[in-house]
N, C-alpha and C positions, 0 to 999 in steps of 0.2 A: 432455577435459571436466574439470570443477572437482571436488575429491574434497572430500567432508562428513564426512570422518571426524574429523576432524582440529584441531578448534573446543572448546577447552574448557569443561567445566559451570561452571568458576570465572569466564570471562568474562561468562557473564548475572549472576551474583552481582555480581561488584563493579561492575557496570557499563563494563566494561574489553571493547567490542566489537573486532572483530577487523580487522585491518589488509589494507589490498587485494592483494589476490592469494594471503588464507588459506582460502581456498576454499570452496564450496557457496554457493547461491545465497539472498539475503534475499528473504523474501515479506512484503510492510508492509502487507500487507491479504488478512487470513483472517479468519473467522466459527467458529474452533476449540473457544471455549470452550462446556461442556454448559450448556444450560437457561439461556440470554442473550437469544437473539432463533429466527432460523431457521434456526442452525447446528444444530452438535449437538444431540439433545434430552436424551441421559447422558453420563455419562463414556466408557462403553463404545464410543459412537458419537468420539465426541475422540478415544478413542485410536485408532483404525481411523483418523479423517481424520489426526493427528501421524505416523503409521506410512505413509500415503500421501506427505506432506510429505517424510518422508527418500527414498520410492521419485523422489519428482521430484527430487531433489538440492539440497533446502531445509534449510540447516541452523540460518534464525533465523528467527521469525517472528512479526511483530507481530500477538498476537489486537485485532481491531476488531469486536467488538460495535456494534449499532447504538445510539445516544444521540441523545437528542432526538427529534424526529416523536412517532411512535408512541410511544416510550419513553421519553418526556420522565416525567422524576422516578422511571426504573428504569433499571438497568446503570451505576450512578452509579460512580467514579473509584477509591472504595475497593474496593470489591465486584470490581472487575474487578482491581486489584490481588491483591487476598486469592486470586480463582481462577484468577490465572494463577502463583504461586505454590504451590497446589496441584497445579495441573497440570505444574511441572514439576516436584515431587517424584514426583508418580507414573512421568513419564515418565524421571528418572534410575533409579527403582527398578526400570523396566522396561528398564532399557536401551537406550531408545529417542533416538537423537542429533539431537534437533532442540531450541533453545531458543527459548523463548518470551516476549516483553517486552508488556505493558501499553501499549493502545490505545483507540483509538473509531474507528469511521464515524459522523462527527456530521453529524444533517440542518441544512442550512442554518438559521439563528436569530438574531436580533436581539440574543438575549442572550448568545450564546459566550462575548465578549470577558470577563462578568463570570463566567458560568460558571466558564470557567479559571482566575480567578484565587480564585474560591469553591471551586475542588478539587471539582467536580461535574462536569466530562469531562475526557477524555484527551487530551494529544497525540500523535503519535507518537514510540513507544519511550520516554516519559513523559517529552520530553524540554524539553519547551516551549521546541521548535524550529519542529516542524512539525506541521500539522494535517489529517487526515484529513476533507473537505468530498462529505456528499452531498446531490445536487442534487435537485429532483423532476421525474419523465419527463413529465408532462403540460402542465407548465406552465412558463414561461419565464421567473425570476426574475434582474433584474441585480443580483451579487450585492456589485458594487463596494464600496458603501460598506463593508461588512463586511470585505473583503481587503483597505483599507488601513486600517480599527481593529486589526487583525491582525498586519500589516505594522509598524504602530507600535510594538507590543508585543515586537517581533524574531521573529514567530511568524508560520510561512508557510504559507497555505492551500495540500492536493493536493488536486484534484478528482478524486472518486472515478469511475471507469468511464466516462469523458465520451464512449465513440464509441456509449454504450448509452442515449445521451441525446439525442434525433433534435430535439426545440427548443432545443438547444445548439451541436449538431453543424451547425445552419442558420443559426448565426449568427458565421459566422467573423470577422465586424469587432472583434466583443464578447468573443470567448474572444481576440482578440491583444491586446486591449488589456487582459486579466485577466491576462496571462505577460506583457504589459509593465507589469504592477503590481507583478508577482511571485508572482504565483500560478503553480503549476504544473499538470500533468494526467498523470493516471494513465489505462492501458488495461485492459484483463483481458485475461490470456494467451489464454486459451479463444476469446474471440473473433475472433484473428488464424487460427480453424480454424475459424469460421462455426459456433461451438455457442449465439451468439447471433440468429444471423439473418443474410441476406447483407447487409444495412443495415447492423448493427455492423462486422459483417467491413470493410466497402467503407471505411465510415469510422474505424476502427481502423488502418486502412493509409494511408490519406491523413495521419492524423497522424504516424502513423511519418516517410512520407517527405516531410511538410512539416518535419520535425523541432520540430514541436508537442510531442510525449506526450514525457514526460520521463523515466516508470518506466512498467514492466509488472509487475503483481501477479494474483496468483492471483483471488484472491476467491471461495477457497473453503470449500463450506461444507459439505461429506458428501462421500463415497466413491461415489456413483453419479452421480448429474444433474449434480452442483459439484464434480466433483473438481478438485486443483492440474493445471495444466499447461503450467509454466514450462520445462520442460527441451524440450517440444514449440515452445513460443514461441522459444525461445532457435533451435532449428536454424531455424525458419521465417523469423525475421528476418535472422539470418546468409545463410542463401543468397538472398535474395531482396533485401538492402539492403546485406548485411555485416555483419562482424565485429563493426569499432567501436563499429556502432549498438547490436548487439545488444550487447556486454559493456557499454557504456551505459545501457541501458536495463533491462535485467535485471540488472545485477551491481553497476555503479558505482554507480551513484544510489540505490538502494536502500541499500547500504551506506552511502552517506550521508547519507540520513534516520536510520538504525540510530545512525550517529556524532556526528550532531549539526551534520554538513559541509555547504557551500553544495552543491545540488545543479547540474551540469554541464547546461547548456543547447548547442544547435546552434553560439549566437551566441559562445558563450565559445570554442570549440573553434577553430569558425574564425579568432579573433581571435588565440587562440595562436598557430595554426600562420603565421599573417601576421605574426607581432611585435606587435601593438598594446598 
């Protein structure tokens, strides 16, 4: 298994993320920071979930507050900078090995495209590379146009938790042709162990093995009901798909949203191993 000891506090400073195969796992979608949304509601509660985070063998991880929907004109771009920066001075002070980079779970919106460039939400690992995209469960938005105003900017929508999204998960014509725009999709660990329902579960695995879901993230957000658990996703995929997919899916790609790197698809993989 990958060892997290080993990742230094001076790589979240300078922006200097860590090269593949320097071990511990990236989560690009946590609810860590205190009194944001329905994560933590203190610090005391942050440190408990950052201290679970190293217990799952997480050793970077993008805080994603919610932005937009509900908290449209709160958890703004500054502000979550400023407290992920508190946060990890507390946690080098505590000795706690996990770093922390500046995000959002942004709700889908018409205005993103200018948001981002007005410094009013996050991309991920603030890297204005990629973009953390969520969707709403009841209702069934095509979100096209907005993933290729996105796409134009060099900036690439993930969709957050899409097998937890059952008018999404029913429209597979629409989500292939949103990863043939260049959108990607994200799973939550938890659900590959049915802690969302066997509907998530059933469709959490179809994506794996249509090689749809491109990363697995936590998405958590406390130490009871939300805890992290990637190190459980990691064996579950491994013996049930394999290796590749899973240091894929949980290790590669996320480190490459973390780096700034094209994320690996199914299509590219096979096309290496063919020569194309």
């Amino acid at each position: 298994m990958i060892d997290s000891e080993n990742i230094s506090v001076m790589n979240i400073k300078n922006n200097n993320f860590p090269p593949e195969g320097s071990g511990g796992f990236i989560d690009i979608h946590c609810h860590c920071l205190a009194d944001f949304d329905d994560g933590p509601s203190n610090i005391s509660e942050s440190i408990l979930l950052c201290r679970a985070l190293v217990e799952d063998n997480i050793s970077f991880v993008v805080a994603t507050p919610h932005q937009l929907g509900r908290f449209d004109g709160v958890n703004e771009a500054q502000a979550v900078r400023d407290a992920v920066n508190k946060l990890n001075s507390i946690l080098n002070d505590l000795e706690i090995p996990v770093k922390v980079v500046p995000g959002g779970e942004v709700r889908a919106d018409e205005r993103i495209c200018q948001f981002i460039e007005d410094d009013k939400i996050l991309t991920l690992a603030d890297s204005r590379r990629y973009i953390l995209i969520e969707l709403p469960h009841q209702v069934f938005i095509d979100i096209e146009p907005m993933i290729r105003a996105l796409v134009s900017m060099d900036i690439y929508p993930v969709i957050s938790h899409v097998e937890r999204i059952p008018t999404l998960t029913k429209e597979p014509d629409i989500l292939s042709r949103w990863i043939g725009d260049f959108a990607y999709l994200q799973i939550t660990a938890s659900s590959l162990s049915g802690d969302f329902g066997l509907e998530a579960e059933r469709d959490a695995w179809d994506l794996l093995t249509s090689g749809w879901a491109h990363l697995v993230a936590t998405d958590a957000h406390n130490v009871n009901s939300r805890r992290p658990k990637m190190k459980n996703a990691y064996e579950l995929i491994s013996r049930r798909l394999g290796e590749d997919l899973a240091n894929r899916v949980c290790i590669h790609n996320p480190l490459r949203v973390l780096q700034g790197k094209d994320i690996l698809s199914k299509s590219i993989i096979e096309e290496s191993r063919i020569g194309l």
